[in-house]
N, C-alpha and C positions, 0 to 999 in steps of 0.2 A: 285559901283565904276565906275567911267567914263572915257575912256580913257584921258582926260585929265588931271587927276591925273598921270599917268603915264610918268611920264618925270625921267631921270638921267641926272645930270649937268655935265657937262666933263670941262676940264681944259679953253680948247675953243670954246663950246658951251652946244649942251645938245643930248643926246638920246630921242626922240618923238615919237607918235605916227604919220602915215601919216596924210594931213588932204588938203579938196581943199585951191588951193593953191600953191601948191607944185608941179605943174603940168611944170611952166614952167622952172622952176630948176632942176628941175627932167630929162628934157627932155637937155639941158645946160649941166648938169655934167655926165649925165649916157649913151650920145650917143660918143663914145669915144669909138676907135677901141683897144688901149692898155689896157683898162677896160673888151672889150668882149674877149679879147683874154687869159682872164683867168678864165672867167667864162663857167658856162653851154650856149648850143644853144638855150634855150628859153629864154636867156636873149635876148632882141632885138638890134641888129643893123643895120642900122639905129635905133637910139631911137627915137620914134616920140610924136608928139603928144598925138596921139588918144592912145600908149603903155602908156605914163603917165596918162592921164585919165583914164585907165584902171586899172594901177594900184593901183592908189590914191582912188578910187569907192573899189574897193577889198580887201583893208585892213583897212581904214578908221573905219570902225563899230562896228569892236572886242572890247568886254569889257575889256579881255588882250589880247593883240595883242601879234602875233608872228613874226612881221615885224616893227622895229624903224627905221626912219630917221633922219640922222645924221644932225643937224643942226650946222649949222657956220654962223655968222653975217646972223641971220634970212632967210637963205636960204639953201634948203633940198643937201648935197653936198653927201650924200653917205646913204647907206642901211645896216642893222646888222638883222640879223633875222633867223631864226630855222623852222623845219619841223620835229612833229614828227612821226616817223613809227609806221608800223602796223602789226598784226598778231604778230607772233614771236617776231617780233623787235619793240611792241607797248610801250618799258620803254626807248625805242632809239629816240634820236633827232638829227636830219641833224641843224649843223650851218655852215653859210655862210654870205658873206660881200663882200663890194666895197667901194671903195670910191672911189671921182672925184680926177685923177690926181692930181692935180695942191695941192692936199692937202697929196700926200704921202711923207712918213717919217717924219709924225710930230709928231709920237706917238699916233695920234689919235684914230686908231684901238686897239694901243696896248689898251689903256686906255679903251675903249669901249668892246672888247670879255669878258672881266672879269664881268664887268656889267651884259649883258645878259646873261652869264653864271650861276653869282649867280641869276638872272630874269629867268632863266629857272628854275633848280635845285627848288630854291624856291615855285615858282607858279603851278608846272605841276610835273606828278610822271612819271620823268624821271629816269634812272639809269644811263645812260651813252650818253654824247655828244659825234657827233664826226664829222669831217669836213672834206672833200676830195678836195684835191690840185692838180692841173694841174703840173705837172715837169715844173720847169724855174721859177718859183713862188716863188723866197726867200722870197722874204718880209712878203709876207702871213705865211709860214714855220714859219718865227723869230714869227710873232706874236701871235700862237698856240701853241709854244712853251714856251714864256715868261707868258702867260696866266696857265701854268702846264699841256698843252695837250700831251700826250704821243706820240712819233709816233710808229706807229701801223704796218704800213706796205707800203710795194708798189707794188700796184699791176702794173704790167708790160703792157704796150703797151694797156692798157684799155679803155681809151679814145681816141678819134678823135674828133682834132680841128684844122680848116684849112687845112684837108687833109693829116693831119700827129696822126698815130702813139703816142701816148703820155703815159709816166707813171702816175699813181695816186698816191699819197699820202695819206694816211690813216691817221690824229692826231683821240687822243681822250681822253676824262677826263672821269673818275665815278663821284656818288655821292662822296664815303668814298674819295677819293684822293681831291676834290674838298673840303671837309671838314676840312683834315687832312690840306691843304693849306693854308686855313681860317684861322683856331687854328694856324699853326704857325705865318702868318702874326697878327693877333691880338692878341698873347701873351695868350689865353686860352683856 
């Protein structure tokens, strides 16, 4: 299988693997201060160049990739992707996402976590996803909520971003809840 099999078609456009290319869209949608101000520090801002080459070389090769870029009129506007842990937590997988401004509230995420959710679950012996949220972040909230992710917890004052203090959000799905979802939404 080649990662070019690997595509999900979304309402308005598709789930992909990364691929050159994508370098300067990449670099276009994902250097945007209202973007890093909800994710992790090793997201880059400034997004640059030589970060998008970097990461377009890094993920590009996977036979199943753990990183899709979100395509909209042929161009990479946002990121959907999974980490799984280790030791103890090796049937555990970290999900996380972005997308480019100019493209929120369209549904698009909503539509997309369920994908890779059942692209996780499916591909990898996962037990349980789960995705941790900066406080101030509704959007993201609604969207791991409307996908059946539980929320789990908050851990208090956990994070630091820009110098402040921040709560974390804990969502998270099982396998059996994610199933039990399935079955309802398809009737068996």
């Amino acid at each position: 299988m080649t990662t070019t099999l690997i595509t999900f078609p979304l309402s308005v456009g598709q789930l992909r693997p990364w691929r050159e290319g994508d370098e300067e869209s990449l670099v276009r949608h994902a250097s945007n201060r209202h973007i890093w101000n909800n994710v992790r520090d090793f997201f880059p801002y400034p997004y640059t160049p030589r970060d998008a080459h970097s990461w377009v070389r890094s993920n590009k090769s996977y036979q199943q990739p753990n990183n899709l870029a979100v395509e909209i009129d042929g161009q990479a506007v946002g990121n959907i992707g999974f980490t799984i842990k280790d030791d103890i937590y090796r049937y555990n997988a970290e999900i996380g996402y972005w997308l480019s401004e100019g493209y929120w509230g369209r549904g698009i995420m909503t539509e997309s976590l369920p994908i890779m959710t059942n692209y996780v679950f499916r591909n990898f012996q996962v037990n349980r996803i789960f995705a941790c949220v900066l406080e101030g972040n509704i959007g993201s909230m609604q969207v791991l909520k409307s996908a059946g992710y539980q929320h789990e917890a908050i851990h208090r004052k956990a994070a630091v971003k820009n110098n402040q203090y921040l709560d974390e959000h804990i969502f998270a799905i099982l396998r059996s809840e994610h199933q039990e979802l399935k079955q309802s939404v398809n009737g068996y």
